[in-house]
C-alpha positions as CSV (number, residue, x, y, z in Angstrom):
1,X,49.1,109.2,104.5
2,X,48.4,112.8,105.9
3,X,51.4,115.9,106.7
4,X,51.4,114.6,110.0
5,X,52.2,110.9,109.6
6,X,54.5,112.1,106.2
7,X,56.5,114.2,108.9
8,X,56.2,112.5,112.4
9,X,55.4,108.9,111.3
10,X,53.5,107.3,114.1
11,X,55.9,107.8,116.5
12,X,54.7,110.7,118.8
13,X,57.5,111.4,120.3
14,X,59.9,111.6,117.4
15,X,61.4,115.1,116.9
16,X,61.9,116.7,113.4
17,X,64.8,119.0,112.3
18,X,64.7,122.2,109.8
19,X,65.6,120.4,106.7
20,X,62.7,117.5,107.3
21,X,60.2,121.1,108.1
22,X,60.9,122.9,104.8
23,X,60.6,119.5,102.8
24,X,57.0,119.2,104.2
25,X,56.5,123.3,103.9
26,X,57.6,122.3,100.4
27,X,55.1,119.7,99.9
28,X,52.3,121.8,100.6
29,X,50.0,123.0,97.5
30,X,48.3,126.6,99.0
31,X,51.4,127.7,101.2
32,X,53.1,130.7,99.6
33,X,56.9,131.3,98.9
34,X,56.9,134.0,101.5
35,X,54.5,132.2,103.6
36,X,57.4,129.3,103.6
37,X,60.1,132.1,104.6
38,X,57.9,133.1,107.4
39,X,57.7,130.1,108.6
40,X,61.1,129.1,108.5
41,X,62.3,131.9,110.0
42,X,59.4,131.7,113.0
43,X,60.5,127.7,113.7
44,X,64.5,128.3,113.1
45,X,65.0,128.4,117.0
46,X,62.5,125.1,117.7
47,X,63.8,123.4,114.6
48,X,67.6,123.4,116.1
49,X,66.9,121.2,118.9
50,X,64.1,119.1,117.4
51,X,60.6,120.2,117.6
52,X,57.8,116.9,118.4
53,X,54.2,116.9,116.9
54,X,53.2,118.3,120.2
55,X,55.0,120.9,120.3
56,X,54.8,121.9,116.2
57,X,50.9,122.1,117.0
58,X,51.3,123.9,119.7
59,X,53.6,126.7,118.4
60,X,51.4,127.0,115.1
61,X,48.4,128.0,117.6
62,X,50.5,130.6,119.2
63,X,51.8,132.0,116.3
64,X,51.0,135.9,116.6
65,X,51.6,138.8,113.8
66,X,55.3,141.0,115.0
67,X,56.2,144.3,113.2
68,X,59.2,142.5,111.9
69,X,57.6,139.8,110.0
70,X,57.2,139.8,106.6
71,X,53.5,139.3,106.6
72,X,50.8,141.1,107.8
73,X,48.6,140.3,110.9
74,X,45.7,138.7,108.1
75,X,48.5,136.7,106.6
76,X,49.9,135.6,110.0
77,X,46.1,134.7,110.7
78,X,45.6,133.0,107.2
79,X,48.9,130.6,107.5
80,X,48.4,129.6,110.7
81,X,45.1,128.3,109.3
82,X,46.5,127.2,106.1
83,X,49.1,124.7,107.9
84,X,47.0,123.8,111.1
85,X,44.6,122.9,108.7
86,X,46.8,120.7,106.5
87,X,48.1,118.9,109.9
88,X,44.6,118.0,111.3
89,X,42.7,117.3,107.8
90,X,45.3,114.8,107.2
91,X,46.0,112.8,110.3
């Protein structure tokens, strides 16, 4: 079973919440401590009301380097890959 089904199951429509995102954050082998923190911080807002597979993917693609983050504009590049990756080689 890949990230996608782990978090979403095979309802589509299902939404997840922070604490299910940074268990499957956790669970994944080549993401960084301050990647995780990044991407926390970048998904608290979606996470509060439930974010669906849809719109996870879809927020990952947008994902863009700001001076306040704690990565670079590589890095931003690199874990955008890392966990768009992870959701598409596993489905």
């Amino acid at each position: 079973m890949g990230l996608i089904e782990d978090i979403f199951g095979m309802d589509e429509n299902r939404k997840i919440y922070r604490k299910e995102f940074e268990q499957a954050l956790r669970s994944l082998p080549n993401i960084s401590h301050e990647e995780m923190e990044y991407l926390e911080g970048v998904f608290a807002d979606a996470l509060k009301d439930g974010i669906t597979e849809t719109e996870l993917k879809k927020e990952i693609l947008e994902l863009e380097h700001n001076t306040s983050d704690n990565l670079d504009a590589v890095e931003v590049e690199s874990v955008k890959r890392k966990l768009f990756g992870e959701l598409e080689d596993n489905k």
